[in-house]
C-alpha positions as CSV (number, residue, x, y, z in Angstrom):
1,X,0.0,0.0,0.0
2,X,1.4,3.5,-1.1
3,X,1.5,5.8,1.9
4,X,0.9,9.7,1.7
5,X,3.9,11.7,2.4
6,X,3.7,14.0,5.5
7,X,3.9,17.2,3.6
8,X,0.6,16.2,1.4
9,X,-1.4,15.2,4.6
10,X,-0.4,18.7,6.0
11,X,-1.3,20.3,2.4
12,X,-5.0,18.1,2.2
13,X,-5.6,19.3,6.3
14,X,-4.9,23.0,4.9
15,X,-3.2,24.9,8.1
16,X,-4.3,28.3,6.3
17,X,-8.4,27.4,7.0
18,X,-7.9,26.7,10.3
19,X,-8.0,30.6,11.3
20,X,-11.7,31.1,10.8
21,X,-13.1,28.5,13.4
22,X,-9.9,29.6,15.8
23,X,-10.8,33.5,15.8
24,X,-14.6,32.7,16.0
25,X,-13.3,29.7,19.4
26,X,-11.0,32.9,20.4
27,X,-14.0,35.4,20.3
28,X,-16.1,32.6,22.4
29,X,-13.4,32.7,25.0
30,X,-13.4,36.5,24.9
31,X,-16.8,36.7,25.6
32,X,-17.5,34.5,28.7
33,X,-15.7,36.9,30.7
34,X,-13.6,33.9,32.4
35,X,-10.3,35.3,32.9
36,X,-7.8,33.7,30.1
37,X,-4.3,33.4,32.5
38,X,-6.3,30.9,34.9
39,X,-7.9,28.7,32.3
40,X,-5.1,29.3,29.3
41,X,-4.7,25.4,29.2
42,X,-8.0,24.6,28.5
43,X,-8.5,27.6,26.1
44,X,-5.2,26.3,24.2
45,X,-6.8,22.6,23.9
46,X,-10.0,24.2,22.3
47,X,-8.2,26.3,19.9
48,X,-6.7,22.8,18.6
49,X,-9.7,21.3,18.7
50,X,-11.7,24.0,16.4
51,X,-8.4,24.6,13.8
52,X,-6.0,21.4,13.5
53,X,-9.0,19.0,14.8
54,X,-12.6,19.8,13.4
55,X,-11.5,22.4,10.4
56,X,-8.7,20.0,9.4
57,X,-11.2,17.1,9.1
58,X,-13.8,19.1,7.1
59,X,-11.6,20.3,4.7
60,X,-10.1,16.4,4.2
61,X,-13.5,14.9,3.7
62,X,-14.5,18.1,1.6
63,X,-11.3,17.1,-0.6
64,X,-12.3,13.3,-1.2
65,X,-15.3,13.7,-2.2
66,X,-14.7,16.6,-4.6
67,X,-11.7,15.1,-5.7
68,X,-13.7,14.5,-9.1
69,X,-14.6,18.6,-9.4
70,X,-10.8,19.2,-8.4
71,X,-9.4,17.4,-11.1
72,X,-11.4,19.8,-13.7
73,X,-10.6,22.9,-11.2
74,X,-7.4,21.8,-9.3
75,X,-5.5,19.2,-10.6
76,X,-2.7,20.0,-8.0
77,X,-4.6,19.3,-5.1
78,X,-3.2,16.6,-3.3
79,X,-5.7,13.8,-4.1
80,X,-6.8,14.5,-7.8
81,X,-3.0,14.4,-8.3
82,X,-2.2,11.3,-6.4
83,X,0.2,12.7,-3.9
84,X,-3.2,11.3,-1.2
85,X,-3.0,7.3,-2.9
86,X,-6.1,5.3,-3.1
87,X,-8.5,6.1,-0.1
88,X,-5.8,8.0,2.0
89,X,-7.7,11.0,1.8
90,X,-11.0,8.8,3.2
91,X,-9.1,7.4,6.3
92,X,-7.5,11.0,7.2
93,X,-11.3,12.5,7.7
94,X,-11.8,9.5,9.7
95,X,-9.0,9.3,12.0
96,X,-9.2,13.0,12.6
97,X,-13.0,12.9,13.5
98,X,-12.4,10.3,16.2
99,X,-9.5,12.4,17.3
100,X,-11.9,15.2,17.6
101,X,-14.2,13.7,19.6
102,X,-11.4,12.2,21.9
103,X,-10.2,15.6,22.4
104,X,-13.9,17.6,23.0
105,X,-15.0,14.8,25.7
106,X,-12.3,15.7,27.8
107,X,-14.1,19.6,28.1
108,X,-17.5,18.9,29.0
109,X,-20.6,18.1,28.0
110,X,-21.9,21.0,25.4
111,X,-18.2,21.1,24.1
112,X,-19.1,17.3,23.1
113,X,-22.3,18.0,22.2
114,X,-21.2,21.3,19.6
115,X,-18.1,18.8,18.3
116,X,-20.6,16.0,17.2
117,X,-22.5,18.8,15.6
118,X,-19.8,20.3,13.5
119,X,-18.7,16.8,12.8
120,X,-22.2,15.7,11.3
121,X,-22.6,19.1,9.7
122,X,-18.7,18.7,7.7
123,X,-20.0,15.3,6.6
124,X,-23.3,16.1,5.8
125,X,-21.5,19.2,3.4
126,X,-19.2,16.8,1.9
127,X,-20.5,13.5,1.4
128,X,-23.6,11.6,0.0
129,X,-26.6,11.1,0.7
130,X,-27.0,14.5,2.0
131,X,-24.3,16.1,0.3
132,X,-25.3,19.6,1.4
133,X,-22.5,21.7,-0.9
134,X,-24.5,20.6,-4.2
135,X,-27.5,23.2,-2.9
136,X,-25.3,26.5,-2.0
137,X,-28.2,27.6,0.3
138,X,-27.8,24.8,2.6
139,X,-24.2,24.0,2.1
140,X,-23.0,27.2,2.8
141,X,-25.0,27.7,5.9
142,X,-24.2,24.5,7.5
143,X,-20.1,25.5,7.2
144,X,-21.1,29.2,8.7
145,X,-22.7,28.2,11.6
146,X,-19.5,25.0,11.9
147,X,-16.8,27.6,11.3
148,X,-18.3,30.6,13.4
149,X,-21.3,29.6,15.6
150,X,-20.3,26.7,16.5
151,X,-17.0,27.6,17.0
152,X,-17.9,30.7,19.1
153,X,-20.4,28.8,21.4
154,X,-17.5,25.8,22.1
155,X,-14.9,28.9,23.1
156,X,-17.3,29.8,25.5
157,X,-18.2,26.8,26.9
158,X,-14.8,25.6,27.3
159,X,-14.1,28.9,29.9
160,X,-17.2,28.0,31.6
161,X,-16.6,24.5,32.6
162,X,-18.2,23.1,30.1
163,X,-21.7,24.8,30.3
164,X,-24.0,26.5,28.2
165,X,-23.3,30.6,27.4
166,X,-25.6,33.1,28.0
167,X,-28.0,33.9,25.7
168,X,-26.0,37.1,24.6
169,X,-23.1,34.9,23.5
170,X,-25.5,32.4,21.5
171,X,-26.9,35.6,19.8
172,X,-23.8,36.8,18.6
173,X,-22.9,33.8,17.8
174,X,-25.6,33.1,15.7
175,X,-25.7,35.8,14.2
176,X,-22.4,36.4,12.8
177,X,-22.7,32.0,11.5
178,X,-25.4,34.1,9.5
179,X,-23.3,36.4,8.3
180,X,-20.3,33.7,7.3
181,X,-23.0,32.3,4.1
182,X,-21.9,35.5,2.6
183,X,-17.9,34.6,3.1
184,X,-18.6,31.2,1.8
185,X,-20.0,32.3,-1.1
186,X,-17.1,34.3,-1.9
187,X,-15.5,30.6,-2.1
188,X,-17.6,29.6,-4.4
189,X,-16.9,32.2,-7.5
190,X,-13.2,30.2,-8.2
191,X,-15.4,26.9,-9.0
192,X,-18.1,28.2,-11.0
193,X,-16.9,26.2,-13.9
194,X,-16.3,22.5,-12.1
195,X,-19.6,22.8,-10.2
196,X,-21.7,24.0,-13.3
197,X,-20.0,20.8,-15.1
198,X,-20.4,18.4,-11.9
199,X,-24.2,19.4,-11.0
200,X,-23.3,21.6,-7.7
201,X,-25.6,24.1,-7.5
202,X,-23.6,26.5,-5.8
203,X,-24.7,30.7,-5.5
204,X,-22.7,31.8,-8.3
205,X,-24.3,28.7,-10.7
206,X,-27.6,30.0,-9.5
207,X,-27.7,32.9,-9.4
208,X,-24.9,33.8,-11.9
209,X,-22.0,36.0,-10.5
210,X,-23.9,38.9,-9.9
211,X,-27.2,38.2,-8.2
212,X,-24.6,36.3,-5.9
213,X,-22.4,38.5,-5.0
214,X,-25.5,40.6,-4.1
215,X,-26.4,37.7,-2.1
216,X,-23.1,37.5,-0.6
217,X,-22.9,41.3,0.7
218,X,-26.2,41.1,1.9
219,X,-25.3,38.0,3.9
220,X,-22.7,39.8,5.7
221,X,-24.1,43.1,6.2
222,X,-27.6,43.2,7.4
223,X,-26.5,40.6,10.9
224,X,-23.9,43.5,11.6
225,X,-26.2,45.8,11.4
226,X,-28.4,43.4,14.0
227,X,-25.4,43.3,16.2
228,X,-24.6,47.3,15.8
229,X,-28.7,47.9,17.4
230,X,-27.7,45.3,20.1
231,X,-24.3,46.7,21.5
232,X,-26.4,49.9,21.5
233,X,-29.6,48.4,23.6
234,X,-26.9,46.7,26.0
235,X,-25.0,50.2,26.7
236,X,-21.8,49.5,24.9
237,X,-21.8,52.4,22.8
238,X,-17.9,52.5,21.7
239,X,-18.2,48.6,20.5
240,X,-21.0,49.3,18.4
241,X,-19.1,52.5,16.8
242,X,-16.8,50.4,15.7
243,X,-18.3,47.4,14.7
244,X,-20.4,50.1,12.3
245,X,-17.2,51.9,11.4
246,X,-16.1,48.3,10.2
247,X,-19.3,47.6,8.6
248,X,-19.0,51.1,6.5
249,X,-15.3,50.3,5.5
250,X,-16.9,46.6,4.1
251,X,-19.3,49.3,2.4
252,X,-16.6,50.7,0.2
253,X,-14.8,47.0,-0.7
254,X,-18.3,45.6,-1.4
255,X,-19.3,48.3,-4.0
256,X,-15.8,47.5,-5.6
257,X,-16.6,43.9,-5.6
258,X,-20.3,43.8,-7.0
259,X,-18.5,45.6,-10.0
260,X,-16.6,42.8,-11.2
261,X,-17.5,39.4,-8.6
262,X,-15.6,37.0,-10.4
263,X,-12.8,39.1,-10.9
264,X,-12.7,40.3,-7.1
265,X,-14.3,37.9,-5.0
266,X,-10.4,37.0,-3.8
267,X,-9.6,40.9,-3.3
268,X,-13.0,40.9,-1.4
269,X,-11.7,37.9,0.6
270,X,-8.4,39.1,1.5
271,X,-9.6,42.7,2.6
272,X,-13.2,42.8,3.3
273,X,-13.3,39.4,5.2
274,X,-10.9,40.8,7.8
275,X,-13.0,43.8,8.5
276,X,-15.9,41.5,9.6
277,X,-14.0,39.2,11.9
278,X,-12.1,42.2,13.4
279,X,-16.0,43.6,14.0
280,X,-16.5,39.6,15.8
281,X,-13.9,40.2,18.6
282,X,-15.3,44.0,19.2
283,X,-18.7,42.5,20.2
284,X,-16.7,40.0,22.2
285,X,-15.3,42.4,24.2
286,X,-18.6,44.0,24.3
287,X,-20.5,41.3,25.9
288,X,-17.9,40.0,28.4
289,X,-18.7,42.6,31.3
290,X,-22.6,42.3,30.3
291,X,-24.7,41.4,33.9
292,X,-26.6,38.7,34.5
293,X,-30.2,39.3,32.8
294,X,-28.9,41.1,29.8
């Protein structure tokens, strides 16, 4: 049996994904208002549970079963160009799911309970039957509320021995998993051409580039503005100033991008996307000193 090399499992597990579900577990810690220094241990162990755990499984089940779309659109890829042999690419997603689960038992019960979620959800995205990533209403919800609810609620949990946040946390939480469809839409525009040819009826197939980049702006706007009139109803007036200041900076990139999607969903990615996770760890911060009842 040919064996995968080291440097292809680390490519197929792609490190650079991992910072999405780590910032959202980062902005969960944030906002529990459990001191970090006491509990930094813990907080370390679910950081490598959300990014080199959970995120790196998703993205090597996500791999093997588009390894037939990657081969029109990515050749390179690890799998579609053999440096992943045979089922390789199968066995990593399941090795790393246990691992996952080994990992979120030891830090209590709704850690468990939010890892088993995300797990389901990465293999209901990726694989049949369900196969959620051929509708690109489903598919890309599912991997916002794994990468950013989900994410956000475990960071949480973890500082609070395991229990379940406040419901300020959960709505934040939720409402910026809403807000992540838009950024994985912005994924989809590089594939347009393998999922038209492959049947995956992602936004951009659709809707065609435009009506989903409108989609995609929208996705991403209107929660902050839900989060903006929050901060403000729960007295944190300098939060909310600059999660809008952030949200009117997104203003300028996204009128740049709806000129030419295709063309500048990666520009869009690389400078817009920041913006909104920056505007995540403000209404962290925010909600950390809120009192009981808020």
């Amino acid at each position: 049996m040919a064996y995968p090399a080291p440097s292809a499992v680390l490519e197929l597990l792609k490190p650079i994904t991992w910072f999405p579900p780590m910032w959202a577990f980062a902005c969960g810690v944030v906002s529990s208002g459990v001191p970090l220094i006491a509990n930094a241990p813990v907080a370390l162990l679910g950081i490598v549970l959300a990014g080199p755990l959970v995120c790196a499984m998703s993205q090597a089940i996500n791999d093997w079963h588009d390894r037939e779309v990657d081969a029109i659109n990515e050749p390179h890829r690890p799998i579609p160009s053999g440096r992943i042999p045979g089922r390789w690419g199968l066995y990593i997603a399941a090795l790393w799911s246990v691992l996952s689960l080994a990992v979120a038992s030891l830090l209590g019960s709704w850690v468990l309970i939010a890892t088993c979620l995300g797990l389901f959800l990465a293999w209901a995205y990726s694989a049949p039957p369900l196969r959620l990533k051929r509708n690109g209403w489903l598919g890309n919800a599912a991997c916002g509320f794994s990468y950013e609810g989900l994410a956000w609620v475990t960071g949480a949990a973890v500082m609070l021995g395991g229990a379940l946040p406040p419901a300020p946390v959960l709505l934040l939480a939720l409402l910026y998993s809403l807000g992540a469809h838009g950024i994985m839409t912005l994924n989809d525009f590089k594939a347009m051409e393998g999922d038209r040819q492959m049947g995956i009826r992602s936004l951009p197939v659709l809707l065609g580039a435009p009506g989903a980049a409108k989609i995609a702006c929208l996705a991403m706007a209107l929660p902050q503005v839900v989060v903006i009139a929050l901060l403000l109803h729960w007295q944190r007036p300098v939060q909310a100033a600059i999660v809008a200041a952030l949200l009117a900076a997104q203003g300028v990139l996204m009128a740049r991008f709806l000129r030419d999607p295709v063309g500048k969903a990666l520009f869009y990615s690389g400078f817009g996307v920041p913006l909104f996770v920056f505007g995540m760890m403000a209404a962290a911060v925010a909600v950390r000193s809120l009192p009981a009842g808020f």
